[in-house]
N, C-alpha and C positions, 0 to 999 in steps of 0.2 A: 348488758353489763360487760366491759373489758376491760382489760388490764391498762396503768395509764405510766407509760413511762415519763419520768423526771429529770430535770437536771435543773439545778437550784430550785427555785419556785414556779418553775415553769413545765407544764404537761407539754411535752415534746415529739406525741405519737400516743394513739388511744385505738390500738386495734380492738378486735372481737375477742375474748378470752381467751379462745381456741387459737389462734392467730399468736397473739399475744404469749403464750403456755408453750407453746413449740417451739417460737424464738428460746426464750429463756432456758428449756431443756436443752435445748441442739447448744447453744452454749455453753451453758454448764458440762455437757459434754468434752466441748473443745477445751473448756479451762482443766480438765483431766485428764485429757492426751495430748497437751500439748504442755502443761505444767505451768502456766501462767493466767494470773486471773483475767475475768473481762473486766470487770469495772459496770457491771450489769447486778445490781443487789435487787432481789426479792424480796420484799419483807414481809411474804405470806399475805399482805392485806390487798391485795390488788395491784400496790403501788410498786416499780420499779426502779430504782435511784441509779439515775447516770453517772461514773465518775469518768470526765471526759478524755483525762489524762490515761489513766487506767485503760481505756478501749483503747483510745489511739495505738498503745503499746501492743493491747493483743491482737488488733486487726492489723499490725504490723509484721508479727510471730506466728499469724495462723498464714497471712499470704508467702513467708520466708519458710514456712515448715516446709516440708518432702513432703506429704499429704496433700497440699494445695496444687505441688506442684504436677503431682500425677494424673493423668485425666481423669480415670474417673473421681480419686479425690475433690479435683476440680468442680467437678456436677456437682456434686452433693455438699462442698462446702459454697459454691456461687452465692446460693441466696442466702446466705446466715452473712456472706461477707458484703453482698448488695445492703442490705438492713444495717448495718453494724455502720457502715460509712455514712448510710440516711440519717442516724442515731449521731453520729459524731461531729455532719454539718448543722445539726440543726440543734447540737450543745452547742456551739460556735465552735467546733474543730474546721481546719482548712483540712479538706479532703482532696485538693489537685494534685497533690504530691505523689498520693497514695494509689491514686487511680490512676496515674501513668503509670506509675512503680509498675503495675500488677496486668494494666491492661483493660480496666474496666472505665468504659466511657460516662461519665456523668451522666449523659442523657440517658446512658441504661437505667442508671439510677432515677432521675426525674420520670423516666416516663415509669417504672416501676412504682411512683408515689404519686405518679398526676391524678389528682382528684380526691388524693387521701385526706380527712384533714390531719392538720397537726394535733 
């Protein structure tokens, strides 16, 4: 059983539960130090509702924050913002913007999801 993230009618990422439960805390996290929502809704039933507009903005706020920009910030927020960009290309967000912006190579990201399904 996993968790199955959404965005309109479409399951867009169906990790392990465990997998799935970490993302969504580590976020929920960010969306309380850093004061802006994800765009990542829980609805306790498994299911995860994408709002695509809504991440775009916070994967925008978490890479601009002073936390992202410290190294160790860096480490520790890397893979919530590798996932967060995976989540946003595959709502149809254009993610090339954002990943110059910041310095993360798409292929980090592809190869971070080769072999995942959607």
């Amino acid at each position: 059983m996993g968790y199955l993230f959404e965005h309109g009618d479409e399951t867009i990422w169906a990790p392990s539960m465990r997998v799935g439960r970490w993302y969504v805390h580590a976020v929920e996290g960010l969306e309380r130090e850093i004061g802006q929502p994800a765009g990542v809704r829980d609805n306790h039933d498994d299911f995860i509702y994408i709002d695509r507009d809504v991440l775009d903005a916070f994967i925008r706020a978490v890479v601009s924050s002073g936390l992202y920009r410290h190294p160790v910030g860096n480490s520790l927020l890397s893979g919530v913002v590798v996932v967060s960009l995976e989540l946003l290309r595959r709502s149809g967000g254009d993610i090339e913007l954002i990943c110059a912006e910041v310095g993360v190579p798409i292929d980090e990201i592809d190869a971070v999801f080769r072999g995942m399904p959607q």
